[in-house]
N, C-alpha and C positions, 0 to 999 in steps of 0.2 A: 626439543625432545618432548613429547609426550608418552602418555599411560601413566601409569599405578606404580608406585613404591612403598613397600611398608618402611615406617621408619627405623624399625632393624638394622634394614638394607641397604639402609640410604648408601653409605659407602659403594654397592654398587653401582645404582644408576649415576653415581660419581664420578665413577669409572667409565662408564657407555660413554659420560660427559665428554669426559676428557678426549676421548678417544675420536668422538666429533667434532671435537673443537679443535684439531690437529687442522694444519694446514694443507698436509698432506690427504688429510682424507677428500674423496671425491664420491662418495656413496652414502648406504645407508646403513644401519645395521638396527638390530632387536635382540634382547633377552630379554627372558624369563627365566623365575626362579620359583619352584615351589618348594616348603619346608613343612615336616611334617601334614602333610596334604591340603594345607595353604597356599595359595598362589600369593607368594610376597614381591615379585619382581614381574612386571610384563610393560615395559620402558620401549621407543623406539623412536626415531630419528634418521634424516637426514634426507638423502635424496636416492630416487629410486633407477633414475640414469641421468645418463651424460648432459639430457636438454633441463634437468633439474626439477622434474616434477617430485614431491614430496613422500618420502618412505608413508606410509596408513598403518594403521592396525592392522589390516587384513594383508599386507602385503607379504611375499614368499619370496626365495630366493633360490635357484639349485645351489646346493650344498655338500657335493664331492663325495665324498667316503663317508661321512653322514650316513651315506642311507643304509650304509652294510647294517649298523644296528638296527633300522626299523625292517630290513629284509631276515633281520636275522630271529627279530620278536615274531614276525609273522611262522618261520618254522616254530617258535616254538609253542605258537598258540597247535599249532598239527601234533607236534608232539605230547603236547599234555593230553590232548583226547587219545593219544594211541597210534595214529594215522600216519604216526613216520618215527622210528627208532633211532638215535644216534650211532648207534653202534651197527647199525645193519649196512651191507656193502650199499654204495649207491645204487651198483646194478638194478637192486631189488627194485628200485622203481623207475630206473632209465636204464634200459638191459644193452642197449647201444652202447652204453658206456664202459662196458667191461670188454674194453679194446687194450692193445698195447699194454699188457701191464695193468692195467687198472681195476679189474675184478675184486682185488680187497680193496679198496679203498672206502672208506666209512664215508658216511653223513658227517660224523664229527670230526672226520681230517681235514672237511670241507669247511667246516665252522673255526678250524683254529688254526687254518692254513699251510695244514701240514699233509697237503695232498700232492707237492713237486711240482703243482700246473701253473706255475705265476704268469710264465712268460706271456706276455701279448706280440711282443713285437713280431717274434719268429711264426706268427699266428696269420696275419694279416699286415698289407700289403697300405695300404693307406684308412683312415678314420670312418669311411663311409663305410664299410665292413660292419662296423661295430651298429649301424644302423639295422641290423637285420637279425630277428634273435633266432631263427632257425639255421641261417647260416652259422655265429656265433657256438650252438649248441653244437652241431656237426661237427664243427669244427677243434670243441672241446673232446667231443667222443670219440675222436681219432688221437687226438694229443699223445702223447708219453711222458708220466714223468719224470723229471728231472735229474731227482734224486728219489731214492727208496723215500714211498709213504709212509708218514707217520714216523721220519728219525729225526726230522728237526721241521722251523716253522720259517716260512717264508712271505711275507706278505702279498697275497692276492688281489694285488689292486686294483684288478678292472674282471679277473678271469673268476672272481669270487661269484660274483653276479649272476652269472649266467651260471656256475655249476649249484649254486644252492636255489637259485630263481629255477632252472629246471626242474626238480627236484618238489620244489613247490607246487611248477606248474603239472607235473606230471601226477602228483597226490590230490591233486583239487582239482583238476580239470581245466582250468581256466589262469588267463594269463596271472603277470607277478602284481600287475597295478589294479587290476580287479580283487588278487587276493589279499593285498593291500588294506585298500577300501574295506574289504569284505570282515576282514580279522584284525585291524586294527584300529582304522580310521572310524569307521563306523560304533565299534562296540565300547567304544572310550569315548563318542562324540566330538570326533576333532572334524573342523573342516581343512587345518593345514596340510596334512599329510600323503601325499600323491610321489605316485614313481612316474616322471614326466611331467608335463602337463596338459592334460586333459582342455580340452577347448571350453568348458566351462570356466578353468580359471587361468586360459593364458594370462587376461588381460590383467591379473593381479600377482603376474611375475616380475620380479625385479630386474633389468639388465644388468651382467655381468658386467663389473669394468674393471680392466687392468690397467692402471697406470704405468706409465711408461717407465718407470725406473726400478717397479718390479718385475715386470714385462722382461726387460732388457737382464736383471740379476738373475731372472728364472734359467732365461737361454742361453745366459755364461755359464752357469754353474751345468745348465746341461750338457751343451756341446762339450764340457772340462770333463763331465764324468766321463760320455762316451769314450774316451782316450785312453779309461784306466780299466783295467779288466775286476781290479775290486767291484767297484761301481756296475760291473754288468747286470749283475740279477736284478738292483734298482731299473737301470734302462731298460731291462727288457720287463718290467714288470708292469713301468708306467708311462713309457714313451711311446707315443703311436703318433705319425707323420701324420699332416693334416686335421688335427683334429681342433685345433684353434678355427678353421676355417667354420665351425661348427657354433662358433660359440652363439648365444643368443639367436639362434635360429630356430623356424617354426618343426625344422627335421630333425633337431636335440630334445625337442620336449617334445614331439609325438610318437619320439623314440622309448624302447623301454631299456635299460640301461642300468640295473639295481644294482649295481657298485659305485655309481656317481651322478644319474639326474635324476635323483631324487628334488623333488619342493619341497619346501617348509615353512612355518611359521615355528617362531621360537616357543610359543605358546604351548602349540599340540606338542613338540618334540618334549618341552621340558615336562607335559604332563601327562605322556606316554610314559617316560622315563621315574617318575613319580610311584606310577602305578606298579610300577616293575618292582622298584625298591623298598617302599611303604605298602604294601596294598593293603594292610590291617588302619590306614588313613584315610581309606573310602569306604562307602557303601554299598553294600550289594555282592555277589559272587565275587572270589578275584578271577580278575583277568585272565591271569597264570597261576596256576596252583604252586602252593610255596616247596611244594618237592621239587618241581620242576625249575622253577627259577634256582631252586640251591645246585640243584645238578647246570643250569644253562651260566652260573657265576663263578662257579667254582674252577680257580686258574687251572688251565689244563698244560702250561708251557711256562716256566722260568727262562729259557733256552735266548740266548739273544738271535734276534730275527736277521735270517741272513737277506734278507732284503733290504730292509731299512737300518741296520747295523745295531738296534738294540734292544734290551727286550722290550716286549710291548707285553709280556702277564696277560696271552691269549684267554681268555674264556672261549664260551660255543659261540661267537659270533660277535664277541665286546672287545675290547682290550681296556689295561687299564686309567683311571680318570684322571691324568697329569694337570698338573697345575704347578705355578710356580710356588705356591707354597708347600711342597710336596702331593705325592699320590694318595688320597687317603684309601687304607687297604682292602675293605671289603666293594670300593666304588668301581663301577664298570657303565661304561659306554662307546661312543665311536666320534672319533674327530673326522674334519672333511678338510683336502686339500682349500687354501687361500682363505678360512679361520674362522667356517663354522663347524659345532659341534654340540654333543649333548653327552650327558650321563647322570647316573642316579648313585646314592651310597646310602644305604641303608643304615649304617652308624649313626651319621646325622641327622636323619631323614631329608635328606638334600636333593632335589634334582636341578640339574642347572643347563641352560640350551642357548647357543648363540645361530644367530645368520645374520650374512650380509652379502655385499656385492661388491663392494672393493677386494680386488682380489690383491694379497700380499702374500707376505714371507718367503720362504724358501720351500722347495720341493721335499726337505725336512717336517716342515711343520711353520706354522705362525704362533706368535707367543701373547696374541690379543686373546685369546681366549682362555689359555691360561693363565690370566692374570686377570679376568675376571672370573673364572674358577677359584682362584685364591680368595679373591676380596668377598665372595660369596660363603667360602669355608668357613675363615673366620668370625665372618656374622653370623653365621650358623650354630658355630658353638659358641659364640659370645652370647646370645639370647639362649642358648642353654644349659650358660655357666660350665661349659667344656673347657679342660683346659688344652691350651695352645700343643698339639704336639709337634716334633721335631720333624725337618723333611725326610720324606723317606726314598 
């Protein structure tokens, strides 16, 4: 393992340790930590695929639902100048979109998933669909939803992307990974942070690997739900035929996809995520104006998620920071299927950010990242004499 630990934190890069030295692991992984607008943790290890060349510094990973937070920072950098209202119907800037029903539907039902439009699967027909974002948009702007907008929250876990990537792209002119770049990678100076991968940095992407006995737990546990009608709104939220065939391919990353091929370094994530929560810890204008960050944090949904069956404490585009040491309350970010993710909590001043490429856990969640969420918290407030609180 190589990089930087403060010795605060040593207990985390403890944890990366551990978690490499598993037998089980077959890849690589990275975090970073910043505290109070310190970078105290940028650690990383292991191997970057299957023929064993070595995880880098610079190395990235796609990182699943990840990216809904960084598509979701990107509105809100439009918002803060004016350029796009939460509250105003989508139509207002995608007028196609006031089909079927969907005339009221806000920006902000779009943010906290309580627009009825989950479904994918009833959407399209096989994975390569999803490779095309005009079709994709078309194909939202016909949709109907589900259930009445705006009465409960459903997780949007591929259909997010494209109705708030729209939405971006139609207020800016220009695609979602150019507005990306443009509003957030660039003005924070990150080089990790891309929707795809751009042919400047395929070659410093990491191969996905599934090992074979998560591989196999994923597909049990899928074909199980398919059979139970509870389980529907998850299957048809996140199950799309063929899309494994996609995986590590040059047509996943030249794809734009800003619900889930997002790249990353744990670095930029954890020090976008910094800025959001701390901004009075840098220099210079903030980012996001702190109106706007109070209004883009503030829980919009207690309501348990009928998709994923529990609450997720939607904000405009975040949910919130679970850790196995409890959620701490004001913390908001986004997790990514197979156990990268980030968020920031301004209580602590903490941001914390994983990637990797072994892919694990359950269609649930993996719990490698919340447990180093935890061992990050309580170094957190150990170095500032916080006492320990209860999970919540």
């Amino acid at each position: 393992m190589d990089g930087y630990v403060h010795p605060d934190f040593g207990s985390v890069s403890e944890r990366v340790r551990t978690m490499l030295g598993k037998k089980s692991t077959t890849g690589g992984i990275a975090v970073a930590v910043y505290h109070h607008g310190e970078k105290v943790v940028d650690v990383w290890g292991g191997t970057r695929d299957k023929s064993g060349r070595p995880w880098e510094r610079d190395t990235m990973s796609m990182s699943f639902s990840t990216t809904k937070g960084v598509v979701a920072t990107t509105l809100h950098r439009l918002a803060d100048r004016g350029e796009v209202k939460y509250n105003d119907p989508v139509a207002t800037y995608w007028p196609e979109f006031a089909q079927a029903g969907k005339e009221n539907i806000t920006v902000r039902h779009l943010l906290t998933h309580r627009a009825g439009l989950h479904p994918i699967k009833p959407l399209v027909d096989d994975a390569s669909e999803l490779l095309d974002w005009d079709h994709m948009a078309a194909k939202l702007a016909a949709a109907a939803p589900v259930w009445e907008p705006g009465t409960r929250p459903g997780y949007h876990a591929l259909t997010f992307g494209w109705l708030v990537g729209e939405v971006i792209r139609r207020v800016t002119g220009s695609s979602v990974r150019d507005a990306v770049r443009r509003e957030v990678a660039d003005p924070l100076g990150l080089d990790g942070i891309h929707i795809g991968a751009p042919p400047e940095v395929r070659d410093d992407v990491a191969d996905l690997i599934f090992d074979p006995s998560s591989q196999e737990r994923l597909d049990k546990m899928t074909a199980w739900m398919e059979k139970r009608e509870r389980f529907r709104p998850f299957v048809e939220a996140l199950v799309v035929d063929g899309f494994n065939d996609y995986v590590n391919t040059d047509e996943i990353y030249e794809a734009q996809i800003p619900a889930a091929n997002g790249v990353f370094t744990a670095r930029s994530l954890a020090r976008m995520y910094a800025e959001l929560a701390t901004p009075g810890d840098f220099d210079g204008e903030p980012f996001i104006s702190s109106d706007t960050m109070e209004r883009a944090t503030v829980v919009q949904s207690t309501q348990r998620d009928a998709v994923v069956m529990f609450p997720m404490r939607w904000r405009l585009g975040y949910h919130l920071a679970a850790t196995t040491a409890g959620a701490p309350p004001e913390g908001f970010g986004h997790f990514g299927f197979g156990g990268s993710g980030a968020w920031g909590d301004p209580e602590t001043g903490l941001s914390v950010a994983m990637v990797l490429n072994q892919i694990g856990g359950t269609p649930f969640g993996d719990m490698r990242f919340a447990r180093v969420g935890a061992v990050a918290l309580k170094s957190a407030r150990s170095r500032d004499g916080i006492p320990r609180r209860r999970k919540r």
